[in-house]
C-alpha positions as CSV (number, residue, x, y, z in Angstrom):
1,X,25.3,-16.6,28.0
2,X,24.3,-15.9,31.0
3,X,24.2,-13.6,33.8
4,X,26.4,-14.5,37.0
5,X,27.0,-12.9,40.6
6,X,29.7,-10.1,40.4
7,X,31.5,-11.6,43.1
8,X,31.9,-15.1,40.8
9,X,35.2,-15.9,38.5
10,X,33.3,-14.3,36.2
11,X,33.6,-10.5,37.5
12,X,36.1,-9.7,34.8
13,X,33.9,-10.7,32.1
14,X,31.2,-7.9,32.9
15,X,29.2,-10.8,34.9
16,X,28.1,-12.5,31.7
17,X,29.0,-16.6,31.6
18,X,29.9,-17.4,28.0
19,X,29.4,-21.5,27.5
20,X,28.8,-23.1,24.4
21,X,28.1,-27.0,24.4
22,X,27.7,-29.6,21.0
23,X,24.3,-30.9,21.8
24,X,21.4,-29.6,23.8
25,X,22.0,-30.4,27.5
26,X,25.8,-31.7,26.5
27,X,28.8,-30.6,28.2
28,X,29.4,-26.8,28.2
29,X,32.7,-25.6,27.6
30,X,34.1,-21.7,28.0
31,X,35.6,-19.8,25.4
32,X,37.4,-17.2,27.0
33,X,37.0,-14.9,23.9
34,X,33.5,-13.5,23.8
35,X,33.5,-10.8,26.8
36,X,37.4,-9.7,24.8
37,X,36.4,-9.7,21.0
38,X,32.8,-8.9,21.2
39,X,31.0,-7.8,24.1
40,X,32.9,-5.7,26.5
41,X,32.1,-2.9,23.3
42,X,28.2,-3.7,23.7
43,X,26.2,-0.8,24.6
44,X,24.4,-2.7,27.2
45,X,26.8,-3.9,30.0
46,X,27.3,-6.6,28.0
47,X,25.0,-7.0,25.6
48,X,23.7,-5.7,22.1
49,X,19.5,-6.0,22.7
50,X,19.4,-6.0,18.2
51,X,18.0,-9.2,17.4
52,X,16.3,-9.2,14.1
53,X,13.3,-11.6,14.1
């Protein structure tokens, strides 16, 4: 994920661009489900800040 430009396709999705790809450096596709099921509830515009190393 990564952040974008409020003004981008993008906006609805609290600015965050969700990609996932099958190899390193492969074509990225969009699942339009992340912002939806999981991180429009995170506590920080988008995103949760509780990785566990």
């Amino acid at each position: 994920m990564r952040r974008m430009p409020f003004e981008s396709e993008v906006a609805d999705d609290g600015g965050w661009l969700f990609t996932q790809a099958d190899e390193p450096g492969g074509a990225e596709t969009r699942p339009s489900y992340c912002w939806r099921r999981c991180h429009a509830a995170a506590p920080y515009a988008g995103a949760w800040y509780d990785y566990r190393r």
